[in-house]
C-alpha positions as CSV (number, residue, x, y, z in Angstrom):
1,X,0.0,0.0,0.0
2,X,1.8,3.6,-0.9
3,X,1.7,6.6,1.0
4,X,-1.1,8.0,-0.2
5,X,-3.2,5.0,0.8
6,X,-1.7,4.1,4.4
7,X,-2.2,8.2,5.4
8,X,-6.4,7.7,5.4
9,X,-6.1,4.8,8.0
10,X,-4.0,6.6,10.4
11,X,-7.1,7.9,11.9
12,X,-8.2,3.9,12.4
13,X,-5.1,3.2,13.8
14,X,-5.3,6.4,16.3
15,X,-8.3,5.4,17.2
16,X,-7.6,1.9,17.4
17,X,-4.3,2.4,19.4
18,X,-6.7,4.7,22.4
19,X,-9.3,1.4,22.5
20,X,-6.5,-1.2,23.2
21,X,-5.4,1.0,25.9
22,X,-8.5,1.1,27.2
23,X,-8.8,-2.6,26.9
24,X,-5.6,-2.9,28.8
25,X,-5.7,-0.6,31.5
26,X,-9.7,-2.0,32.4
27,X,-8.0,-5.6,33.4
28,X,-10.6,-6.9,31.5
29,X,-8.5,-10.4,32.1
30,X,-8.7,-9.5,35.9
31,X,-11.6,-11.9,36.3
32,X,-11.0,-15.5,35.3
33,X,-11.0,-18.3,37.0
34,X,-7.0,-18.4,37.1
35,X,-7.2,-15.2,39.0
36,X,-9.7,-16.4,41.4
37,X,-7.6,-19.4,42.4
38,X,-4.2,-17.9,42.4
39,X,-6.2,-15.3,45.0
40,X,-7.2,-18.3,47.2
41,X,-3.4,-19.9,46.9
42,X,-1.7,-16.4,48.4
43,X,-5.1,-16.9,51.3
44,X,-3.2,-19.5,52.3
45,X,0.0,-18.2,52.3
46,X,-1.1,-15.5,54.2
47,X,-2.9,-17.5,56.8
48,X,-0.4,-19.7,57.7
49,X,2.0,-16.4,58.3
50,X,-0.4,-15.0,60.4
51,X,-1.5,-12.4,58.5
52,X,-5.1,-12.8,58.6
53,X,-6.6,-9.0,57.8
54,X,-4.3,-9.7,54.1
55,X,-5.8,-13.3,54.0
56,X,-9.2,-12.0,53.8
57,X,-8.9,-9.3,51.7
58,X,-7.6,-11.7,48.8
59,X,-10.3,-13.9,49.7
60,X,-12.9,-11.1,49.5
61,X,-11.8,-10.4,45.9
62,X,-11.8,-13.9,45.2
63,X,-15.6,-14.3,46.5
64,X,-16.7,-11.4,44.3
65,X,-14.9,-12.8,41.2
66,X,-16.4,-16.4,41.6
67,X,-19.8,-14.8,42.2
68,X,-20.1,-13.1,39.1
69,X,-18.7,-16.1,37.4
70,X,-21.1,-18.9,39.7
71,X,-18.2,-21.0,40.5
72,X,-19.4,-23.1,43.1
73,X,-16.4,-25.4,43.4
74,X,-14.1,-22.1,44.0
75,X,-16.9,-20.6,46.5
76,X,-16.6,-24.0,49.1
77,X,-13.5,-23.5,48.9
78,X,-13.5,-19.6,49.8
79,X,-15.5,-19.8,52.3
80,X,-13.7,-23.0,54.4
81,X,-11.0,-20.9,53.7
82,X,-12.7,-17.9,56.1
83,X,-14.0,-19.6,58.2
84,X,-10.8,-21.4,59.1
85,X,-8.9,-17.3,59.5
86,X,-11.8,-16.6,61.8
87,X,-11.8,-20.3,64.0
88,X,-7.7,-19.1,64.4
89,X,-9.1,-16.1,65.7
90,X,-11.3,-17.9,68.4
91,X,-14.4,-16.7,66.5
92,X,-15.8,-19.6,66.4
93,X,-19.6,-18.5,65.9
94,X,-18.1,-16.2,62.8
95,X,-16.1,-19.3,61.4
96,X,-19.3,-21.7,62.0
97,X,-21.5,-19.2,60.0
98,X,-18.7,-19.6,56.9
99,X,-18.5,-23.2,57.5
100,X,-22.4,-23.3,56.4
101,X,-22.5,-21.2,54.4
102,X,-19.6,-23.4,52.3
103,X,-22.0,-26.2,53.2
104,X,-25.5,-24.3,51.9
105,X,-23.7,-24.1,48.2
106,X,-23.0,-28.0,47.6
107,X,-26.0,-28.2,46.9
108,X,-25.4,-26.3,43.3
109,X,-22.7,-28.5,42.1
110,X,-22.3,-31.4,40.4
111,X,-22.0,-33.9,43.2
112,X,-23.4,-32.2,46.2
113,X,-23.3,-35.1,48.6
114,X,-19.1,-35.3,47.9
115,X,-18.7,-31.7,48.3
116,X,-20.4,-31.1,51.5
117,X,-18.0,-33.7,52.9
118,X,-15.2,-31.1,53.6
119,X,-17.8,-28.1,55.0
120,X,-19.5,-31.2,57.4
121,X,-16.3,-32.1,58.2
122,X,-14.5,-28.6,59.3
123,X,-17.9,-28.0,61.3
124,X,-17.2,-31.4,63.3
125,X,-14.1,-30.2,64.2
126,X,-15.4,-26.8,65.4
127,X,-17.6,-28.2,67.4
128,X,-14.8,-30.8,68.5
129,X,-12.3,-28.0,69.5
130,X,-15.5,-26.4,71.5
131,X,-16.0,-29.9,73.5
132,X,-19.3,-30.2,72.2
133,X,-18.5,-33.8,70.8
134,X,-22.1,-34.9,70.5
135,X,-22.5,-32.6,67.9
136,X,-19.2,-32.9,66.2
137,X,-19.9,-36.6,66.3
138,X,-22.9,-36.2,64.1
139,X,-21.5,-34.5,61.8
140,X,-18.6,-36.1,61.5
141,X,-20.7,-38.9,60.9
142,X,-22.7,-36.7,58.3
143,X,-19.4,-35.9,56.4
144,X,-18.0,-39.5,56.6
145,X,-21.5,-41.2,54.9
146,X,-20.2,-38.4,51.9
147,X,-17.2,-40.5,51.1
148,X,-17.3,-43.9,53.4
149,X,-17.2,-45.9,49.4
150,X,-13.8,-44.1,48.3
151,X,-11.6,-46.4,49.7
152,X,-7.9,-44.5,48.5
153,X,-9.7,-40.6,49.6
154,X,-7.8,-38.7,51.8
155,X,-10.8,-37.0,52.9
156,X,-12.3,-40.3,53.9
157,X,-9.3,-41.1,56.0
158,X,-9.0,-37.8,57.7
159,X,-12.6,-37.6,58.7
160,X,-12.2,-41.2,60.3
161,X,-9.4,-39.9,62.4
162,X,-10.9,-36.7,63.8
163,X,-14.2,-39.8,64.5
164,X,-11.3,-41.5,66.1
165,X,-10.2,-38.6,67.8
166,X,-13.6,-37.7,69.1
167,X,-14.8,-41.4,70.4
168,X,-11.8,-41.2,72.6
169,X,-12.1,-38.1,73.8
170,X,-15.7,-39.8,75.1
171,X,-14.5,-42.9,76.3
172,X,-15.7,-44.8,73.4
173,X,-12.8,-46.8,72.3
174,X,-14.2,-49.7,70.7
175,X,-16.0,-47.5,68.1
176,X,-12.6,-45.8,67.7
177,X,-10.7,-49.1,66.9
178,X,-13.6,-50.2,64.0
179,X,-13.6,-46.4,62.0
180,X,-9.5,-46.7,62.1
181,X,-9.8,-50.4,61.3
182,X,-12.2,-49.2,58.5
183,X,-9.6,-47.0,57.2
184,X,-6.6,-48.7,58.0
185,X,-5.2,-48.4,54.0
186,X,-2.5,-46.2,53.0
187,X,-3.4,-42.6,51.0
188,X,-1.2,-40.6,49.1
189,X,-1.4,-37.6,52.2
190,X,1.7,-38.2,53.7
191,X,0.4,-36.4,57.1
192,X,-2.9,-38.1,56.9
193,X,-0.9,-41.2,57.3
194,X,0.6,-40.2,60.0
195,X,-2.4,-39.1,61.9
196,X,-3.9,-42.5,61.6
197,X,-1.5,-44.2,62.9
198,X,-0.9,-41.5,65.9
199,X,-5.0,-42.3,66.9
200,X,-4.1,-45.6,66.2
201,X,-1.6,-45.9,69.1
202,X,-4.2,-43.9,71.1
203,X,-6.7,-45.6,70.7
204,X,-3.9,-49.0,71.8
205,X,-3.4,-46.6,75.3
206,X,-6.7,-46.2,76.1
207,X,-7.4,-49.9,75.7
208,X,-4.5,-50.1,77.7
209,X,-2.4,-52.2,75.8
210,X,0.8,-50.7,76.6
211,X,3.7,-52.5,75.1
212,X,1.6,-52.2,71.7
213,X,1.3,-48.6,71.8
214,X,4.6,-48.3,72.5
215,X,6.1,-50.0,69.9
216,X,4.1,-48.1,67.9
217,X,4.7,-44.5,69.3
218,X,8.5,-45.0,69.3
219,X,8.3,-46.0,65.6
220,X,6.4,-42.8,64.8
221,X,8.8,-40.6,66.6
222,X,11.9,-42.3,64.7
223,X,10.0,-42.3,61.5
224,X,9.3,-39.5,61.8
225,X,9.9,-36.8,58.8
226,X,7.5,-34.8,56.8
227,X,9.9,-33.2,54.8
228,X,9.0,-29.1,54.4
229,X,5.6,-29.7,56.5
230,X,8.1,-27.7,59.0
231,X,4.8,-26.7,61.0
232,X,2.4,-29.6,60.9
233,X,6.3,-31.9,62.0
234,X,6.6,-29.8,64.6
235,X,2.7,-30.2,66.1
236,X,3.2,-33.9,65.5
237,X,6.3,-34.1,67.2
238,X,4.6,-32.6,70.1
239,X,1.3,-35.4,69.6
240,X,4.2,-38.3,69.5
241,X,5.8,-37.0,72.3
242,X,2.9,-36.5,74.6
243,X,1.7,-40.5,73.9
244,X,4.9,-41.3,74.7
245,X,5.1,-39.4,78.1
246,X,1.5,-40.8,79.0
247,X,3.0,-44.4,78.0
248,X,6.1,-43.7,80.5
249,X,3.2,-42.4,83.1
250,X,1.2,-45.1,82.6
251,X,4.8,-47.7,83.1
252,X,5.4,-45.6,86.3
253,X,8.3,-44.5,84.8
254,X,7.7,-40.9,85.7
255,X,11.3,-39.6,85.1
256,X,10.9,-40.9,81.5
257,X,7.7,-39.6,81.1
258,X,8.6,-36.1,82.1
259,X,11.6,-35.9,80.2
260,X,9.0,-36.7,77.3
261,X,6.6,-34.1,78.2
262,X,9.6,-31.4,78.7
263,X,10.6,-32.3,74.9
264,X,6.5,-31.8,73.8
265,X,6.8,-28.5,75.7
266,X,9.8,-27.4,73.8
267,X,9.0,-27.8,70.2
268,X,4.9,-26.4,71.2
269,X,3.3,-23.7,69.1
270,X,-0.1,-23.3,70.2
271,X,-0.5,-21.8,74.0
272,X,-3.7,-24.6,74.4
273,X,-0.9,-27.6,74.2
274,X,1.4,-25.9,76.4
275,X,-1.2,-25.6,78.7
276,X,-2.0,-29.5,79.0
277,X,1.5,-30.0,78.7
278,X,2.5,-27.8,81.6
279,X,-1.4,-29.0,83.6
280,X,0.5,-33.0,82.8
281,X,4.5,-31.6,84.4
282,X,2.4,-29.9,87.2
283,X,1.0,-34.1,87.8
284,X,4.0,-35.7,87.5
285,X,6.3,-34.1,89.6
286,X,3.4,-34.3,92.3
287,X,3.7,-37.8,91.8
288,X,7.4,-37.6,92.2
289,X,6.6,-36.0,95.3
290,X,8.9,-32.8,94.1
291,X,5.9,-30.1,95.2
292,X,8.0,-27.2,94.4
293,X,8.6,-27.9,90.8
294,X,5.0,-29.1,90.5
295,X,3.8,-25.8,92.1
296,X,6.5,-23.9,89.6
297,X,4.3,-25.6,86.5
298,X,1.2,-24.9,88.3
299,X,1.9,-21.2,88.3
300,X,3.5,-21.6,84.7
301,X,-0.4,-23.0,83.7
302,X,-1.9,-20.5,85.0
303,X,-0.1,-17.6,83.3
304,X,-0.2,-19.4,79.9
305,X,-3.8,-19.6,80.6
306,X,-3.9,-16.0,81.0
307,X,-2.3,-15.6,77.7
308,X,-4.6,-17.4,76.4
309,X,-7.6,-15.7,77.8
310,X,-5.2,-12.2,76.4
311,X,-5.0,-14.3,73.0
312,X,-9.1,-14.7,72.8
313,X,-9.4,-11.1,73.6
314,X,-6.5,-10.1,71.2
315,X,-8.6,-12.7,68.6
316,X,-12.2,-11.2,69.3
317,X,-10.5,-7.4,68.4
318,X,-8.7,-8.6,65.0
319,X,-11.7,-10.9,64.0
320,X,-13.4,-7.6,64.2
321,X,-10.8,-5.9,62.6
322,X,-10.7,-8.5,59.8
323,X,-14.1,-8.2,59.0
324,X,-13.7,-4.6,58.6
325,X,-10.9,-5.2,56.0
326,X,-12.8,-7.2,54.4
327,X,-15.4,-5.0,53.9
328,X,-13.7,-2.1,53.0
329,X,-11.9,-4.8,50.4
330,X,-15.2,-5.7,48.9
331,X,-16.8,-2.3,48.3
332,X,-13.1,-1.2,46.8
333,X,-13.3,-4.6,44.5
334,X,-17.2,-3.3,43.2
335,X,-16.1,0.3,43.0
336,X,-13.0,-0.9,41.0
337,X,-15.7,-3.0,39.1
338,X,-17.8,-0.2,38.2
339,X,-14.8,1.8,37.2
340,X,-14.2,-0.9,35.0
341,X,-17.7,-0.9,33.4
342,X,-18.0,2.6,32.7
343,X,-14.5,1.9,30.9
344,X,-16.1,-1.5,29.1
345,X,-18.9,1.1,27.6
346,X,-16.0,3.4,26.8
347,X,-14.2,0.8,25.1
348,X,-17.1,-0.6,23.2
349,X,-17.8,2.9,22.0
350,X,-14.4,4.0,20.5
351,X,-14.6,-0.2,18.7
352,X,-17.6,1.3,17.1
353,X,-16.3,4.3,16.2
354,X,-13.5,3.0,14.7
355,X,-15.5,0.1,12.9
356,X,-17.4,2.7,11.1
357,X,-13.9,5.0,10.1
358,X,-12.5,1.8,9.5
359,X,-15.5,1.1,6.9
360,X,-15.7,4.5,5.2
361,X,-11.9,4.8,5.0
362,X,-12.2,1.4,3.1
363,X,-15.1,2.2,1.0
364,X,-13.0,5.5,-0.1
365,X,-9.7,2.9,-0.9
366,X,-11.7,0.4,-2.6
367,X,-12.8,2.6,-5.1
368,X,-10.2,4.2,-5.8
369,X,-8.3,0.4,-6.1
370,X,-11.1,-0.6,-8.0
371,X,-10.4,2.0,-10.8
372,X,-6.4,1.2,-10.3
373,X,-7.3,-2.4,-10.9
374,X,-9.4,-1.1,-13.9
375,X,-6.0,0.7,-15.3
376,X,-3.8,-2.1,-14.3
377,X,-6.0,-4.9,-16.4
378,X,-6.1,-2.5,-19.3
379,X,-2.4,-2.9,-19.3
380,X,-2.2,-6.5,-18.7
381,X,-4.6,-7.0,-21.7
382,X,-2.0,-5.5,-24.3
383,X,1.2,-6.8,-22.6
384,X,-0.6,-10.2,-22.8
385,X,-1.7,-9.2,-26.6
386,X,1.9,-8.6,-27.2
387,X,3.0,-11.4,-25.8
388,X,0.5,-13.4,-27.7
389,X,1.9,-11.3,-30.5
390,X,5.3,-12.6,-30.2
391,X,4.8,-15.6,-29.2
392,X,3.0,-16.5,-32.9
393,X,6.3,-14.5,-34.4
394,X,8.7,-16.9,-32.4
395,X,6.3,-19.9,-33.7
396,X,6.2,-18.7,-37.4
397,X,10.1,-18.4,-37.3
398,X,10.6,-21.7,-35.5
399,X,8.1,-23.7,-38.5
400,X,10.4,-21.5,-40.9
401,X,13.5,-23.0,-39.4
402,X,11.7,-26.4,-39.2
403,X,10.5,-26.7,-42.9
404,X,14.5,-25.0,-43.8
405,X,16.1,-28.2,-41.7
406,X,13.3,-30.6,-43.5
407,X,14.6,-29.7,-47.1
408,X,18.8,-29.5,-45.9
409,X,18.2,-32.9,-44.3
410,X,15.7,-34.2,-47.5
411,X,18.9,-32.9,-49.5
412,X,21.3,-34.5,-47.8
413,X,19.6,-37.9,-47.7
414,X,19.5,-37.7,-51.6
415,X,22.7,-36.4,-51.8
416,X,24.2,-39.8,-49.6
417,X,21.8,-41.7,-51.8
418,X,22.7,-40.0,-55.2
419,X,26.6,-41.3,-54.0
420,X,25.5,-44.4,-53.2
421,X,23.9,-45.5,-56.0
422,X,26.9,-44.0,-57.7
423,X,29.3,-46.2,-55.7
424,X,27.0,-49.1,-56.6
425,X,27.4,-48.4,-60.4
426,X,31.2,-48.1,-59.6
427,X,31.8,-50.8,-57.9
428,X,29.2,-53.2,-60.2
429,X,31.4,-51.9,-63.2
430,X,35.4,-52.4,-61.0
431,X,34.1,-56.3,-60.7
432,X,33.1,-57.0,-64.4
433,X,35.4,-59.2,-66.1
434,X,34.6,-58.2,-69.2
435,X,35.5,-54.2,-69.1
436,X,38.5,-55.0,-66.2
437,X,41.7,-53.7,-67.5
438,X,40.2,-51.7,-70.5
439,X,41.7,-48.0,-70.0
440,X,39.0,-45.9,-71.8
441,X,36.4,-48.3,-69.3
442,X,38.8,-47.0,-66.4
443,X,39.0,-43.4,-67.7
444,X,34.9,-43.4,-67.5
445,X,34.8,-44.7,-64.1
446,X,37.4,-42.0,-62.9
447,X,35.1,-39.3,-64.5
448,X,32.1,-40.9,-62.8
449,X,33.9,-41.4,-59.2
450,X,34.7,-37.2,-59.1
451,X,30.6,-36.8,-58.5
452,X,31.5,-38.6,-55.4
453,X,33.8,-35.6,-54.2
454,X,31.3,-33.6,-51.9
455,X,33.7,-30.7,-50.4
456,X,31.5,-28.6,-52.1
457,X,28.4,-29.4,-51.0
458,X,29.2,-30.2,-48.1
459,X,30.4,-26.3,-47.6
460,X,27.4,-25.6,-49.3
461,X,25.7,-27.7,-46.1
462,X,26.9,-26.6,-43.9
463,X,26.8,-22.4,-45.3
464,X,22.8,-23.2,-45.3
465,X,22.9,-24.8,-42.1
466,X,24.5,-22.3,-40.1
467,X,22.0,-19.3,-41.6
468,X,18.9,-21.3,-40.7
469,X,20.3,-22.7,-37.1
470,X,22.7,-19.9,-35.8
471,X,22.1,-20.2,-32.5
472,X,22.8,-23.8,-32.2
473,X,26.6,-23.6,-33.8
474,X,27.5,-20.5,-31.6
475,X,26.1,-22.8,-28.6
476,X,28.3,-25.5,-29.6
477,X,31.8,-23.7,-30.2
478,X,31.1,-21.8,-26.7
479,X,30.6,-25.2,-24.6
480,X,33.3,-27.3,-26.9
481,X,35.6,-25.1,-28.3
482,X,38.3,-27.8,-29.4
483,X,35.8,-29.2,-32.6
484,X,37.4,-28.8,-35.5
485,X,34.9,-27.8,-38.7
486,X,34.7,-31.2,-40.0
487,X,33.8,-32.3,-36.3
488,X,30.8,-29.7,-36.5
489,X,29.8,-30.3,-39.5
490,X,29.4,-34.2,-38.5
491,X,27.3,-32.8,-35.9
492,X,25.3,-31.1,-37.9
493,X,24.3,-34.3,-39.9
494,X,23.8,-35.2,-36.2
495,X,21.1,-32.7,-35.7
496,X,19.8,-33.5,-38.6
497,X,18.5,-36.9,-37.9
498,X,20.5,-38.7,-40.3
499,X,21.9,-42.2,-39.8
500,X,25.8,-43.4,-39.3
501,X,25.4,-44.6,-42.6
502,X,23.7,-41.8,-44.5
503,X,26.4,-39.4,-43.1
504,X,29.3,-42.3,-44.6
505,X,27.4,-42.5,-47.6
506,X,27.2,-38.2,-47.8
507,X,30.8,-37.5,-46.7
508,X,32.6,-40.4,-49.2
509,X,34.0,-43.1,-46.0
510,X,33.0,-46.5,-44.6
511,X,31.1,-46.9,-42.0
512,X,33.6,-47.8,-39.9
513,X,35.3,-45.2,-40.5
514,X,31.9,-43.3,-39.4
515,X,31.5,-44.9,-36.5
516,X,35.2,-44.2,-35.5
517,X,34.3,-40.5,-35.7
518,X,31.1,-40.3,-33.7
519,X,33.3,-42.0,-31.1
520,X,36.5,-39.3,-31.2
521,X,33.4,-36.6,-30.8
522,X,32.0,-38.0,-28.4
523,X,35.8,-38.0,-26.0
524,X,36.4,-35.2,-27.5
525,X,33.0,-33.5,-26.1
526,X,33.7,-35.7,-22.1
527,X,30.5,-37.4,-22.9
528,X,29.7,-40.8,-22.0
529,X,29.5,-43.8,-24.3
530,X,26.2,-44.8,-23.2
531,X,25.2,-41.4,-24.3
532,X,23.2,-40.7,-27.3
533,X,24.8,-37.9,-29.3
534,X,21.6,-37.0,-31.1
535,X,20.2,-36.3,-27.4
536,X,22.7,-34.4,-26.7
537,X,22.7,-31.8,-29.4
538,X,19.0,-31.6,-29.4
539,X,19.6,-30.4,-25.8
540,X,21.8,-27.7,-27.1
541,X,20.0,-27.0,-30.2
542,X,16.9,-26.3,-28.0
């Protein structure tokens, strides 16, 4: 396209150029499902650093985004995910009210009775943690009906163990032992695993068999390794420990035990286990009979209670504050939304706009092609007439040069004919006995034998045959320049069709001696002997 073309759609392009800019600065890809779920993996990330207030303003966009988009799966997810920042809070009633409404969605997905098996579960452990296990047992129950026929779930595992964890926590140790039993086979979940086999050996102290428990205790704790779990090894290295310091207790090998218990207080996070860590050291020791050291954990117990009680508090003031962030986070995310609508109409406007430039700028061009194209065919219709034009010339000249090679080749054929009928008359007359010596017989057979001397017509050839092919001669002294003029003219007989023994018969020798000479031309010319020479000259006569 030339200048004077490409300067009408610079407008377009302008115009163009503002929409795109538009379309870029509105995040018009901030909404897709990739988004939403890279939202809810930096939740996580934020939640296990502590930073709740962060935590839930990420999840806040991500609840608006899967919203608009009715992504159920992503909303269950969302919404364990708050209630989980609130129930580390010690909010439980705001983290219960999350926990259903996770629940209250299942019902819009594909498989609602699988997907509710996670909110049923986390609300079973809610209630759990609260010491309401009559309610976490039913819905533990609830949750584990959801996925009891997946024998190699995770989910199905884990909910048997917080079952587990909950019958023995009411004395009821027999039901323990048939949900683990019922679950007994390995998952992928490393931890989950793990946690079996930790209510497992419970479950064995409860029923008090000891040694059992043991073995199986000590085995955990040298086994183990959860690789970059760094915070879920260190809470189970504090469950191992604890068994192992009830096991000792329960040996009445107290010294054992509380060297246990001291390890379990060492590597504990969360102020509740210190608490019944410290509440155990307090026992021992008074079973020692050292009351100082029991009274030292005694007042140790009841300051980390008061931390805790100072923790709640603390929790009750940022729950409050998170739910603040997170809606000041929502009405920003629907402000930013709106922005981004008025800037979708904007957008759609200047497309519009630029669709109808775009179509009178091309209406203008096509015309003005169209009569270009007009001018351009005019011209290709008399190149294409001259071309026709000479093409019928270079036919004419090439039948002209046909019919010129017929009548040289038709004369040479009755020239080597004339000369060999002649020879024949010769030689008939050489063998007759009767005429053989007689001189004035001789003397006529002389005279008759100097027809046979073709030099001249053979110039004569050869003069003709240059004028009617000039190209093919000047071809031939260019590529082989070491061909003498009788060689040439041989291959001009050559070109002409005619035989080995036509050319013997028109140039006076044997055959042989023909023969002899197409082979010297052809080493002369470094051509093979399996090539034809008549090919070969056609090639450059063409």
């Amino acid at each position: 396209m030339n200048i004077s073309k490409a300067k009408y759609l610079i407008p377009f392009l302008f115009f163009f150029a503002i929409a795109v800019s538009y379309a870029q600065n509105s995040q018009f890809s901030g909404n897709t499902r990739e988004v939403c779920e890279q939202l809810i993996k930096e939740s996580i990330e934020e939640t296990n650093a502590n930073n709740y207030a962060a935590a839930m303003k990420k999840l806040g966009q991500a609840e608006l985004i899967a919203e608009q988009n009715q992504w159920s799966d992503l909303l269950i997810d969302i919404y364990l995910d708050m209630g989980n920042v609130f129930l580390y809070l010690s909010d439980s009633g705001q983290a219960l009210d999350y926990y259903r409404k996770s629940l209250n969605i299942t019902e819009h997905t594909a498989d609602p009775k699988r997907s509710s098996a996670r909110p049923l579960a986390n609300i079973a452990l809610l209630y759990q943690t609260e010491g309401k296990h009559r309610e976490a047992s039913n819905y533990n129950s609830k949750a584990y009906e959801m996925v009891k026929n997946d024998k190699k779930s995770s989910l199905r595992k884990h909910i048997a163990c917080n079952m587990a964890s909950n019958y023995l926590k009411t004395g009821q140790v027999q039901k323990a032992f048939d949900i683990l039993n019922e679950t007994q086979e390995e998952v992928e979940d490393v931890q989950v695993n793990f946690l079996w086999n930790l209510n497992y050996a419970k479950a064995l102290l409860a029923d008090k068999q000891i040694e059992k428990a043991q073995n199986l205790a000590e085995r955990l704790y040298a086994e183990l390794d959860l690789g970059d779990q760094k915070d879920y090894g260190s809470k189970c290295h504090v469950c191992i420990v604890e068994i192992i310091s009830q096991i000792y207790t329960e040996l009445n090998e107290t010294d054992k035990a509380i060297d246990y218990a001291k390890d379990a207080l060492l590597h504990s996070v969360e102020l509740k286990d210190k608490a019944d860590i410290l509440q155990e050291l307090s026992t021992l020791y008074q079973k020692k009979g050292d009351l100082i050291r029991a009274l030292q954990y005694k007042d140790s117990l009841l300051m980390t209670k008061d931390s805790i009680s100072v923790r709640n508090s603390k929790g009750q003031y940022e729950a409050n504050k998170v739910k603040l962030g997170l809606q000041e986070s929502q009405n920003e995310f629907k402000s930013k939304e709106k922005q981004q609508s008025t800037e979708r109409i904007i957008f759609i406007l200047l497309i519009l706009l630029s669709v109808v430039l775009f179509f009178s700028i091309y209406r203008g061009l096509k015309n003005r092609m169209y009569r270009q194209q007009q001018q351009v065919l005019v011209k290709n219709l008399e190149l294409e007439k001259e071309k026709k034009e000479h093409l019928l010339a270079e036919e004419q000249l090439k039948n002209e040069i046909a019919d010129k090679n017929r009548e040289l080749s038709a004369k040479a054929i009755y020239l080597s004919g004339r000369n060999e009928l002649i020879q024949d008359i010769i030689t008939s007359l050489e063998n007759h006995n009767k005429i053989t010596g007689d001189k004035e017989t001789a003397q006529q057979i002389n005279i008759i034998r100097n027809f046979l001397r073709t030099d001249d017509h053979q110039d004569d050839f050869v003069y003709h045959f240059e004028s009617v092919n000039p190209n093919f001669l000047k071809r031939l002294k260019e590529l082989h320049p070491q061909l003498t003029s009788n060689d040439i003219r041989f291959l001009c007989y050559i070109f002409m069709n005619l035989s080995l023994k036509e050319i013997s018969m028109f140039l006076n020798i044997t055959y042989n001696a023909c023969e002899k000479r197409n082979r010297r031309i052809k080493e002369k010319m470094n051509l093979d002997k399996e090539t034809s020479l008549y090919d070969y000259v056609l090639q450059i006569g063409g």
